[in-house]
N, C-alpha and C positions, 0 to 999 in steps of 0.2 A: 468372285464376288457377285453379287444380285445386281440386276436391273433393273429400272420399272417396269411392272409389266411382266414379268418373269412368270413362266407355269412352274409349277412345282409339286410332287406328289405331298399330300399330307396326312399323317397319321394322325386323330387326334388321344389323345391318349390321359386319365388323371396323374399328367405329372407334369411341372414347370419344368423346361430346360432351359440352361442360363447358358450362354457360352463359356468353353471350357471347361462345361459340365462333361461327365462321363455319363453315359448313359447304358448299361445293359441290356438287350431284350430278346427276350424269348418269339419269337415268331412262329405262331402254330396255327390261322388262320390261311385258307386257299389264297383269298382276294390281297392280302398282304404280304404272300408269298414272291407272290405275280409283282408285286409292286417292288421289292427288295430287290426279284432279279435285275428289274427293270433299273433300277438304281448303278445296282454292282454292275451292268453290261453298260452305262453311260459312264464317262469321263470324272461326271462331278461328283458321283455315288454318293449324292446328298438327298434329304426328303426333308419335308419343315413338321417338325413336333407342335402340338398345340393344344392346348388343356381344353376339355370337352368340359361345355355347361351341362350336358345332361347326357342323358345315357341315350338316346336317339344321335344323337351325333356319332355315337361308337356303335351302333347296330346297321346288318346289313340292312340293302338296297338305299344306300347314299344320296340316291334322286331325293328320301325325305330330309336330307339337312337343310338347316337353311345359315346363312350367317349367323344370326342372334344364337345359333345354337353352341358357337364355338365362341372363345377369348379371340381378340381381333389380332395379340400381339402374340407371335410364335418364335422358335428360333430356328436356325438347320441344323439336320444332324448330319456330321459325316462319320461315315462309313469304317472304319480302323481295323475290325478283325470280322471273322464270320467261321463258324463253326456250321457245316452240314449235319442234317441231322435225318432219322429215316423219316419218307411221307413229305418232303419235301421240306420240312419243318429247319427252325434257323437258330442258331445263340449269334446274336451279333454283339459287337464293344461299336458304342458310336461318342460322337464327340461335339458339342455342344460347336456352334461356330458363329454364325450371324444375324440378326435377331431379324423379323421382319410385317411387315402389314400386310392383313388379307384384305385386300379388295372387294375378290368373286370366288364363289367357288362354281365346279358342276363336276358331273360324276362321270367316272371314266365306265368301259365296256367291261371291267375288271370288278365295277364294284367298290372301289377306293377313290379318295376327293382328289379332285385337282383344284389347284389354288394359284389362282392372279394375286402375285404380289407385288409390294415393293419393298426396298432394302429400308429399315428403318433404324440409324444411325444415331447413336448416344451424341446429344450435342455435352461438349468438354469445352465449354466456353465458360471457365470459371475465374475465380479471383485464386490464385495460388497459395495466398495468405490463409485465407478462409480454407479452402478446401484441406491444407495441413493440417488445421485445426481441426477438419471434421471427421478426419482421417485417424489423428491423433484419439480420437473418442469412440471410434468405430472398432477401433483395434483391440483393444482391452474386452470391449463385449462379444467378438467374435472369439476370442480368447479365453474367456466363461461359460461360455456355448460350449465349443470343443472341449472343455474341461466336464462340463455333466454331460454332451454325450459320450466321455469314453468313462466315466463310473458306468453308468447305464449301462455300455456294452465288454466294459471289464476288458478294453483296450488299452493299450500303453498311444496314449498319443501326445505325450510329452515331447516330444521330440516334432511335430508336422512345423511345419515352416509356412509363415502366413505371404503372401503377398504385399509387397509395397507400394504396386501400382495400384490406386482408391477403385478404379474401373473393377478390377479383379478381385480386390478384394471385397467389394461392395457383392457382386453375384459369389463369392464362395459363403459370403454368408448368407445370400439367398437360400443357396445348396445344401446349408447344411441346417437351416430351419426345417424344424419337424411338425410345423405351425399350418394355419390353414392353407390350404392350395389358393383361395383368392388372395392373401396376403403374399404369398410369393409372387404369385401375377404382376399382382401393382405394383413389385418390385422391378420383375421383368420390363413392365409396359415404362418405366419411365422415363423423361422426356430428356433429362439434362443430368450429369453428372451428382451436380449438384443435389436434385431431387432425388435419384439412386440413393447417395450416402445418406442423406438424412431420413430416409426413409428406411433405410436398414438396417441407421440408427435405432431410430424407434422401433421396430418390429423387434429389435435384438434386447431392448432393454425390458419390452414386455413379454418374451419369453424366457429371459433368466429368471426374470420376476417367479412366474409363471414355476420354473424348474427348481427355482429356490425355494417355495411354496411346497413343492412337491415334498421335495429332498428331508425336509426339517418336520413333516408330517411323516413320513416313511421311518424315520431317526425317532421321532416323538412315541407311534407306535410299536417300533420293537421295542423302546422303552418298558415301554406297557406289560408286553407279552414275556418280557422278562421276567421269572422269578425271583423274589428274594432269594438271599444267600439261608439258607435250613440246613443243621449240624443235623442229618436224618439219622437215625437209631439202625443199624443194619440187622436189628432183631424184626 
């Protein structure tokens, strides 16, 4: 687990990571190479993931980042699988695990950030009563969500099994919003259980919105493009 104050290498990269997120990546830069080994040869073989404001945050000589240039709230990745590849080049599997605040950064002799952080911990100080209930209403639109993306990708996902602890299931819906990257963020960045669910509430009800809109326009069109039924003459 994190401690205040903790260095840690950090990738920033356009993608939220929620803990217990899975994460893939392709590793084909030098200076990130160097940082991976650097990872995989330490005990914790973790680095913290963090969504870049801009495309200067992701480009070399990292002396020009500056804070404002990154999301302040990131997660760790740890390490799970690593495929070598030629050129020094990487496939890893990593895994979403504890979320955290940047402080500071500065740039390592490598070329990649290093980051002052500390551990920044979901306060779960709720009413029980409530949070069933908000849990109870989160669940069905995560369950909607999963339902258009597997039309969309002509997956059987009829059968995925959702989580019953609100914590986990509140970031698999994060995960699996196809929505704007600041929106996941402020799902990411939130401060209290409480604010997680209700908030993923709402993002999930404006993007069924949003998927249902689609879905009955797409339906409406082939309508369209359809021909009547014509007894055509084979002369």
């Amino acid at each position: 687990m994190l401690s205040p104050g903790t260095n840690i290498s950090l990738f920033p990269l356009n993608v939220v990571l929620f803990p217990g997120m899975m994460l893939p990546l392709h590793i084909f830069e030098e200076r990130y190479q160097l940082m991976i080994r650097e990872c995989i040869d330490s005990q914790e073989q973790t680095f913290g993931v963090i969504l870049a404001k801009n495309k200067q945050a992701q480009a070399p000589n990292v002396a020009n980042v500056y804070l404002n240039d990154l999301y302040e709230v990131g997660t760790t990745a740890r390490i799970t699988a690593v495929e070598h590849l030629q050129g020094g080049r990487m496939n890893l599997i990593t895994v979403g695990e504890e979320r955290f605040l940047v402080r500071k950064i500065r740039s390592s002799v490598e070329d990649f950030l290093i980051g002052e952080v500390d551990p920044y911990p979901i306060s779960e100080q709720v009413d029980p009563l409530r949070m069933e209930d908000l849990t109870r209403k989160l669940k069905p639109l995560v369950e909607e969500y999963i339902g258009y993306l597997a039309l969309v990708s002509g997956e059987d996902l009829s059968n995925a099994s959702l989580p019953s602890d609100p914590t986990a299931l509140a970031y698999l819906a994060g995960t699996a919003v196809q929505g704007p990257l600041p929106d996941k963020q402020e799902l990411l960045s939130s401060v209290s259980l409480n604010a997680l669910v209700v908030r993923a509430t709402y993002v999930l009800e404006k993007e069924n919105k949003i998927m249902s809109y689609m879905f009955k326009a797409f339906e409406a069109h082939n309508q369209v493009q359809k021909p009547p039924f014509v007894d055509y003459s084979l002369n």
